[in-house]
C-alpha positions in Angstrom: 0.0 0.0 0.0 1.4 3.4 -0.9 2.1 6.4 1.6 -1.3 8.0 0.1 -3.3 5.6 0.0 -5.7 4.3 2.4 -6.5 0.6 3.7 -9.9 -1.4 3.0 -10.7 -0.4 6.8 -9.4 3.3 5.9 -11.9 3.5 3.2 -14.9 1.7 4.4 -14.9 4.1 7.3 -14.1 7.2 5.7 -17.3 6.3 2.7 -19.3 6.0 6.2 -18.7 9.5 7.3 -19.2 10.8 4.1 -22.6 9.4 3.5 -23.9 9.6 7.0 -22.4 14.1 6.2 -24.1 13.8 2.7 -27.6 12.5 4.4 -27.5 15.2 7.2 -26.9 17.5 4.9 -29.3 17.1 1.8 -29.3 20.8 1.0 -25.7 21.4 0.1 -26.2 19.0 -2.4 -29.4 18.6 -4.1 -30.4 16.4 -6.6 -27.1 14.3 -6.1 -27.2 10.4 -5.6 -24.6 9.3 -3.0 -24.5 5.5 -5.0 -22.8 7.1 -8.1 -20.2 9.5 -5.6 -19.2 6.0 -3.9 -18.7 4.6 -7.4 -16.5 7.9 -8.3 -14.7 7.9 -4.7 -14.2 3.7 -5.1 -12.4 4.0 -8.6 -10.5 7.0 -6.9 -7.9 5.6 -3.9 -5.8 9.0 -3.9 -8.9 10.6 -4.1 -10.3 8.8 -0.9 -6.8 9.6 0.4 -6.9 13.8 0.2 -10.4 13.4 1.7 -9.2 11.5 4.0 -6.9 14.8 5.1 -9.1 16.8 5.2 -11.5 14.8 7.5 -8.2 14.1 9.5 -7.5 18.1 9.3 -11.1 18.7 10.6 -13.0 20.1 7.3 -15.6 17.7 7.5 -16.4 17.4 4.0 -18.8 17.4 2.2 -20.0 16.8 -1.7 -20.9 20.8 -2.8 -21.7 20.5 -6.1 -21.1 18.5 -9.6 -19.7 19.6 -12.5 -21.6 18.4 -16.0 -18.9 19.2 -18.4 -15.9 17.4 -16.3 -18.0 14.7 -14.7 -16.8 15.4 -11.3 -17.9 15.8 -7.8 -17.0 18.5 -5.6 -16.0 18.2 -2.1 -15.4 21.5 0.2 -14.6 21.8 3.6 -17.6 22.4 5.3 -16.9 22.7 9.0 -18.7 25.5 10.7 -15.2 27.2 11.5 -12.0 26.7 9.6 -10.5 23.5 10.2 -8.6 22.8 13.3 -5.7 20.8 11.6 -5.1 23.5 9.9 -5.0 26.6 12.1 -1.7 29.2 12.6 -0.1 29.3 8.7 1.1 31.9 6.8 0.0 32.0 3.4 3.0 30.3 1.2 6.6 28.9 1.4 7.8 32.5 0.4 6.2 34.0 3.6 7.2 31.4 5.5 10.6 32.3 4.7 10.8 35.9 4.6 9.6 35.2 9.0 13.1 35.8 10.9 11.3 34.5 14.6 8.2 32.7 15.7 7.6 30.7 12.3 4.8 28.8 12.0 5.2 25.0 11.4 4.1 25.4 7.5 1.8 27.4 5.2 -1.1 27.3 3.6 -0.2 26.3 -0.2 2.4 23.8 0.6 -0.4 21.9 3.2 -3.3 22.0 0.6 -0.5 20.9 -2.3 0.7 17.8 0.4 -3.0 16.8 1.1 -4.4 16.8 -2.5 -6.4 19.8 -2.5 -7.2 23.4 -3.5 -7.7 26.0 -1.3 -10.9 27.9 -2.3 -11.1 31.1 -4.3 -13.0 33.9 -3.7 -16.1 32.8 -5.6 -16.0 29.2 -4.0 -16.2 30.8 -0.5 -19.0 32.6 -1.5 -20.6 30.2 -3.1 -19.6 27.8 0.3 -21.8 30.8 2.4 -25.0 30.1 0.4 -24.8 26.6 1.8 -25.1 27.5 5.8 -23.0 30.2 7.8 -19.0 29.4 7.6 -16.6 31.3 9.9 -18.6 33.0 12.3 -15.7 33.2 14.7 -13.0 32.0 12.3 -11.1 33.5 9.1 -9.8 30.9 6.2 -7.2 32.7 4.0 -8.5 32.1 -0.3 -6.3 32.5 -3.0 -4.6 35.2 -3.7 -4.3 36.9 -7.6 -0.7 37.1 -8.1 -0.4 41.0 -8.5 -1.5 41.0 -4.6 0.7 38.5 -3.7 3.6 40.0 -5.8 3.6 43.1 -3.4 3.6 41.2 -0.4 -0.3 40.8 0.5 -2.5 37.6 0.7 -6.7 37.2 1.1 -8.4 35.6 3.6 -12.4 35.9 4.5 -15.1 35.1 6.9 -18.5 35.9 7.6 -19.8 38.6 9.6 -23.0 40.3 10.1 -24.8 38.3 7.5 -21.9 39.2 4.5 -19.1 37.8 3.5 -15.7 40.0 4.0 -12.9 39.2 1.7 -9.7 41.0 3.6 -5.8 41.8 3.3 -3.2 40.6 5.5 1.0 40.5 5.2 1.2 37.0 3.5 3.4 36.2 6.3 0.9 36.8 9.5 -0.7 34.1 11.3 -3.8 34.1 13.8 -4.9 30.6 15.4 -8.3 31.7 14.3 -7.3 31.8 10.8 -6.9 28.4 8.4 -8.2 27.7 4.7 -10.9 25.3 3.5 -10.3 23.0 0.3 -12.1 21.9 -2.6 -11.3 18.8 -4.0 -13.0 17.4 -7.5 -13.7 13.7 -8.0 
């Protein structure tokens, strides 16, 4: 068995989660038949693996939406804050550099590229908030266009007063109250 890849146990009790999240949650994903996302998510180990992460991480995800034209499901993180596991980073490997003291332990792009995943953009966040309330308490940094990030800047967003806030910070800050969700398409 490969490093990312789970075992028959792994998987049977990761597919459990995600139907008993998919039930629960009908409205995030109407229309949708869980039979044909287990037949997706069976054919797709290192699929089952990222999802896995992001469980593991605390995103609890869930299936979002489905894509027509690519024949794909899509997963988000759909914890009511931003994930736990993934809490206290700094926006990219750059940032994470350019910090001379009190580093954190990684960044956001490097931890979403190790599990598998995308962190969302601005219109996946949004589209996330017409699903329930995300990040009531809690900020998850969302890609960044380049000419931002170029001059030192990254985005992050939550939800306050019933609208969503797409924000600035130094690429290189870190809050504990600030992680990132991911999307992931199977």
């Amino acid at each position: 068995m490969s490093k990312n890849q789970l075992s028959s146990a792994q998987q049977s009790e990761l597919l459990a989660i995600l139907k008993t999240r998919f039930d629960k949650n009908s409205n995030r994903h109407i229309g949708l038949e869980w039979s044909k996302i287990q037949e997706k998510l069976e054919a797709n180990p290192s699929k089952l693996w990222s999802l896995n992460e992001m469980e593991r991480t605390e995103g609890e995800p869930n299936v979002v939406d489905y894509d027509k034209e690519t024949d794909e499901y899509i997963f988000y993180d759909c914890s009511t804050e931003t994930p736990k596991g993934r809490r206290s980073l700094c926006y990219d490997k750059e940032a994470l550099d350019a910090r001379k003291e009190f580093k954190p332990e990684n960044n956001v792009i490097d931890m979403a590229n190790s599990m598998g995943i995308e962190i969302l953009s601005e219109d996946e966040y949004r589209f996330l908030q017409t699903l329930g309330k995300f990040d009531l308490k809690t900020s998850s940094w969302i890609k960044t266009p380049a000419e931002i990030r170029k001059l030192g800047g990254a985005l992050f967003a939550d939800f306050r007063y019933e609208t969503v806030f797409v924000y600035h910070n130094s690429a290189q800050s870190y809050y504990a109250a600030r992680g990132f969700r991911g999307s992931l398409r199977v």
